[in-house]
N, C-alpha and C positions, 0 to 999 in steps of 0.2 A: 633250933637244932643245937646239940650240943657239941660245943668249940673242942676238938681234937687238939692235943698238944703233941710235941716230936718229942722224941727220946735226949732232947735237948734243952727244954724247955727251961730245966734248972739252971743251966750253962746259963743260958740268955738271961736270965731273974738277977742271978750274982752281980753279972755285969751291969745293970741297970736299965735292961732295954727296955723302953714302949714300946706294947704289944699292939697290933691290930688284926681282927680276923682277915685271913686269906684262904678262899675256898673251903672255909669251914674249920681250919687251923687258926691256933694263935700263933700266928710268927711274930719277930723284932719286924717295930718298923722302923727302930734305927736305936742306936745306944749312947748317943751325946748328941753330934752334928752329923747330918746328911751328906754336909755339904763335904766336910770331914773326911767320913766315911770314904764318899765318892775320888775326892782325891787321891785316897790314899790306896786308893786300888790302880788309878792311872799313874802313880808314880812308885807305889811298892806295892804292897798286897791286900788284898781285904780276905779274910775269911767269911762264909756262907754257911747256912743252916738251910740247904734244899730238900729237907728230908719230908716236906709236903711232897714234893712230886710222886710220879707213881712207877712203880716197877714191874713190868709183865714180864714174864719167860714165856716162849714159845719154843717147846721142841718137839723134836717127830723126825721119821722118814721126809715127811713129806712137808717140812714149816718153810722152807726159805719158797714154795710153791704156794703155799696158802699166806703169805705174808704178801707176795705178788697183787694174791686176789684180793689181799683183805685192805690194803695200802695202795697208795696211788703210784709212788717208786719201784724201780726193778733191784725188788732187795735180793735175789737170787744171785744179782750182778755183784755183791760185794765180796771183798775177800773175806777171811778169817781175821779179824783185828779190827777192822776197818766199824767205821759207826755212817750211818750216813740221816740226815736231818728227811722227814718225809707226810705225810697229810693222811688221815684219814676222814673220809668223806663218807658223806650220805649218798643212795641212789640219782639222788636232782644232784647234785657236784657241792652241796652245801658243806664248811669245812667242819668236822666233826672236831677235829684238834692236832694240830704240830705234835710231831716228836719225833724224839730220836730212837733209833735203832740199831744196837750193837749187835754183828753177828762174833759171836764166840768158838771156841773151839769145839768138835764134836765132841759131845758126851760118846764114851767104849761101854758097849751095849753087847750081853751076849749075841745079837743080830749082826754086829757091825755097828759103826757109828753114825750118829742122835744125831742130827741138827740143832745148835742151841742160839736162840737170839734174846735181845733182851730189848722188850719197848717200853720206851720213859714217855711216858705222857706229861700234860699239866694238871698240876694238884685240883684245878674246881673238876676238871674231866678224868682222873682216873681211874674211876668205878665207873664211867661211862664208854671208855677206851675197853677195858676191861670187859664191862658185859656184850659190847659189839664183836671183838675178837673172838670171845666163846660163842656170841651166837653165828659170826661166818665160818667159824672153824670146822660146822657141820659137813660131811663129807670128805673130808681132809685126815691124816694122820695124823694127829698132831696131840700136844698138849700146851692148855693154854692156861698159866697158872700167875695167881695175882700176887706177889711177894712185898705188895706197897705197904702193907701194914708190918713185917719185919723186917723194914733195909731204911736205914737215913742214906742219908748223901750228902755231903760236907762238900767244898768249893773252896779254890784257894788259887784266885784270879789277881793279874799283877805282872808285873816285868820281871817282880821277883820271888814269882811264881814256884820256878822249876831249881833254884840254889836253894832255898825255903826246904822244897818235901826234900831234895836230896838229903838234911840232913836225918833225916827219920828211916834211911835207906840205908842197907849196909853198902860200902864202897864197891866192891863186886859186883852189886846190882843195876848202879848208876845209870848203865846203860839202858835200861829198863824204859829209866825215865828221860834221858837226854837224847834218846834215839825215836821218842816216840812223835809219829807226825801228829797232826793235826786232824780231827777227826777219827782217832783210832782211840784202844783201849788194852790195856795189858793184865795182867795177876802181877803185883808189885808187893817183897815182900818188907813190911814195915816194921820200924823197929819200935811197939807201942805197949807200954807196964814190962819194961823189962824185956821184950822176948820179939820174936819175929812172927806177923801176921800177914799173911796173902791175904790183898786187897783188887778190888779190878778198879784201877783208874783208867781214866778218860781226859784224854785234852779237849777238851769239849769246855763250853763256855756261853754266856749269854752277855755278856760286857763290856766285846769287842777288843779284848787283851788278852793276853796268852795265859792259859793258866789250864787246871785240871779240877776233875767232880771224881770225888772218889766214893765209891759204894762199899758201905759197911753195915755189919747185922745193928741193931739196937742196942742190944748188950751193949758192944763195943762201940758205939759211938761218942759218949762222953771221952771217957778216955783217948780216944783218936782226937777231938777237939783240943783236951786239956795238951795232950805230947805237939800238937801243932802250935800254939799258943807259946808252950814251953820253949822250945827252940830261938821261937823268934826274938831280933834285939828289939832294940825300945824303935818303935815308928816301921818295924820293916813288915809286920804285920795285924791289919787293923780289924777286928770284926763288923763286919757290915750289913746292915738290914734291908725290909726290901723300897725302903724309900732311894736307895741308895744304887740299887739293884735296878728301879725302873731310869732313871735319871741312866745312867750308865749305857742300858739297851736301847734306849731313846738314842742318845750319843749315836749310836754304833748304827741305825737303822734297823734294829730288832723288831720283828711285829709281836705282838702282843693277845694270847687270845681273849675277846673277848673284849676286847679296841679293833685293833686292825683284822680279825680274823673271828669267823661266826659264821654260823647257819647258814644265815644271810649272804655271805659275802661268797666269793669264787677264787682259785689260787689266781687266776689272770689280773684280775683288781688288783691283787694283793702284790702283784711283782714275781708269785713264786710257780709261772710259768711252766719255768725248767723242771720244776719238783716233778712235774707230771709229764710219767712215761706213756704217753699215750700210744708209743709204736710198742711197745714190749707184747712179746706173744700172749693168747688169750686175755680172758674179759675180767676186768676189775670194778668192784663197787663203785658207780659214778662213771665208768669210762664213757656209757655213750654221752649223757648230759655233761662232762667235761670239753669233749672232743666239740658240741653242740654248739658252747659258750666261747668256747676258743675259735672256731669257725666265724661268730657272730660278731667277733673284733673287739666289741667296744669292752665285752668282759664280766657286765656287772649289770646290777639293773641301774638304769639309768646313765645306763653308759658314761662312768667316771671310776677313774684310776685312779690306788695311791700314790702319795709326791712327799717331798720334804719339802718344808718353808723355813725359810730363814728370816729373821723378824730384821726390821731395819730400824727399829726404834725398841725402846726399854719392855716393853709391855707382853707378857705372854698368852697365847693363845692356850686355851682347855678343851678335854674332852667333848665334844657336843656343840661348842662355838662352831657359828656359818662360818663357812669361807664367802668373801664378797668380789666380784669383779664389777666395778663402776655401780656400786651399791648393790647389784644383785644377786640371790645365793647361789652361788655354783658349785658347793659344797660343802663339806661338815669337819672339821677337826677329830682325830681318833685320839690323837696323846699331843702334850704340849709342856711346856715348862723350857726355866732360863735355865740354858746351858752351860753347867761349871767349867767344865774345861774349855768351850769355844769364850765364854763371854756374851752370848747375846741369844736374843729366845730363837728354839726352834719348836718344829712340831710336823708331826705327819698328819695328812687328811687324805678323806676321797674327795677326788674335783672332777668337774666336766672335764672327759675325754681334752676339749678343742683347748683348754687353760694348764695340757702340761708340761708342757717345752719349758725345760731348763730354760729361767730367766725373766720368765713369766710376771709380771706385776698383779699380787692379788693382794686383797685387805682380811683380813681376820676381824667381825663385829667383836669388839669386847665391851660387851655388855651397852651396847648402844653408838662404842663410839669405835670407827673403824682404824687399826690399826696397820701399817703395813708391812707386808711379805712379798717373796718372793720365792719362785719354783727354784729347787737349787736339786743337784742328783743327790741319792743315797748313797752308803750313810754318810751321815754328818762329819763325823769323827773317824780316821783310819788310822792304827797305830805305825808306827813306823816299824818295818823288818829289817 
């Protein structure tokens, strides 16, 4: 298949990133040090090139109703602004893919006003996000349109985060961004080639730090890169790849599709429970086999839950490594690597149900020789408020 580049792609070459494919994209998988990179987002900023991800609009009469049905959340429940993180499943409760979904303001419609939302899937999933959404949206009003091939999405994650875009903002607007919670998304006008551009940001994030994902056409998005870059002083803003990016998420307890989240797996395993509104009025894709698997307790096949391990010695646990209790597997590692900021490996896995009480003494096989861990809660890393 042929490697998709971003509207960025040049940005990234200048600077001297390694490239590696991600969902059929060349993205940076980092531009000097990882390790680098990764710090310089827990102590000031990193800049992001998320413009793999994918962009649906849904609007209609009738979309925050068929977003109900098509989604395992009660998106009908959100305000105006608001974004809220949420699962799309298959019939049997299998995860189809995470994402987010911002509702927007009504589109002014000779009828009255539009329903507008916007869902962000994952770059390997959003032609697959994408074609399930058009084909639930049969019987519904709606319109379900795929905008991932003309939007990047730039990220600028960090403690100094939000002093950073302000300078790109005119002073009158500040509030825009200084008022904005967490989990929501605004029209922010930017000051980018000279002039002022309505952008929709979002404080939304995958790396456990405050920051914002800002949505821009193609065209505009070098330039929005190059005027962020600009502003910043020497070290207050660093661009970061996604070696940088997964090390980060890890930190923070982020699942990962296609580690901790698949076909295979169920939100219950996975921790994300809550996601799933199983009382919300009428039937959504997957409710009965959700409701089914949640009933059955244990959550997963083989009845085991994901956990965080915290390594008590040097040596890191990887994707697909057993988990061992007194030699035997009780389970399988989803992501792993030494932790920059804490100092010491961690890693999430699926374990037998009866090995997950915080505290837990279990071994990681590394490559023969058993190393050890322990159950510690999620996530690893919490920033300070």
């Amino acid at each position: 298949m042929t490697e998709k580049r971003t509207a960025l792609y040049d940005e990234h070459a200048k600077l001297g990133a390694s490239f590696t494919d991600f969902g059929g994209w060349q993205m940076p998988l980092k531009y000097s040090s990882e390790l680098a990179e990764h710090h310089a987002v827990r102590n000031a900023a990193g800049l992001f090139d998320l413009s793999h991800m994918g962009e649906v609009w849904v609007t209609g009469p009738e979309a925050a109703a068929f977003l109900d049905y098509a989604l395992v959340g009660k998106i009908s429940a959100m305000a105006v602004g608001k974004a809220k993180y949420s699962l799309i499943c298959t019939e049997d409760g299998g995860i189809v893919d995470d994402l987010i979904t911002y509702r927007r303001p009504a589109a002014d419609t000779a009828g009255g006003g539009t329903d507008r939302f916007l869902v962000v899937p994952n770059a390997g999933n959003a032609k697959v996000v994408a074609a399930a959404l058009a084909e639930r949206a049969a019987g519904f009003d709606v319109t379900v349109d795929d905008a991932s091939a003309s939007t990047s999405l730039t990220a600028v994650q960090g403690p100094k985060a939000q002093e950073l875009l302000l300078r790109l903002v005119p002073a009158a607007r500040h509030g825009l961004v200084t008022e904005l919670k967490y989990y929501a998304a605004v029209e922010v006008p930017f000051l980018v080639g000279g002039a002022g551009q309505e952008l929709l940001l979002a404080r939304t994030g995958y790396t456990g730090e405050d920051g914002f994902e800002i949505f821009v056409a193609n065209n505009d998005a070098p330039a929005l890169w190059q005027a962020l870059a600009a502003i910043a002083e020497d070290g207050e803003l660093t661009p970061a790849g996604l070696a940088s990016r997964d090390s980060l998420r890890l930190e923070a307890g982020m699942p990962l599709y296609g580690n901790e989240l698949s076909l295979q797996g169920d939100p219950f395993a996975a921790g994300l429970g809550p996601v799933v509104a199983l009382s919300k009025e009428g039937d959504f894709v997957g409710k009965a086999a959700l409701a089914a698997k949640k009933e059955a307790g244990a959550g997963s096949t083989a009845g085991r839950r994901l956990v965080g391990l915290k390594g008590l010695g040097r040596r890191a646990g990887r994707a697909h490594y057993p988990v061992l209790k007194d030699g035997k597997p009780v389970g399988e590692v989803t992501s792993g690597q030494p932790s920059p900021t804490l100092g010491y490996p961690i890693a999430m896995a699926y374990v037998d149900v009866e090995f997950t009480q915080a505290g837990t003494a279990l071994d990681i096989d590394l490559r023969g020789k058993a190393e050890p861990f322990v159950v510690v809660d999620l996530p690893f890393y919490k920033r300070a408020t």
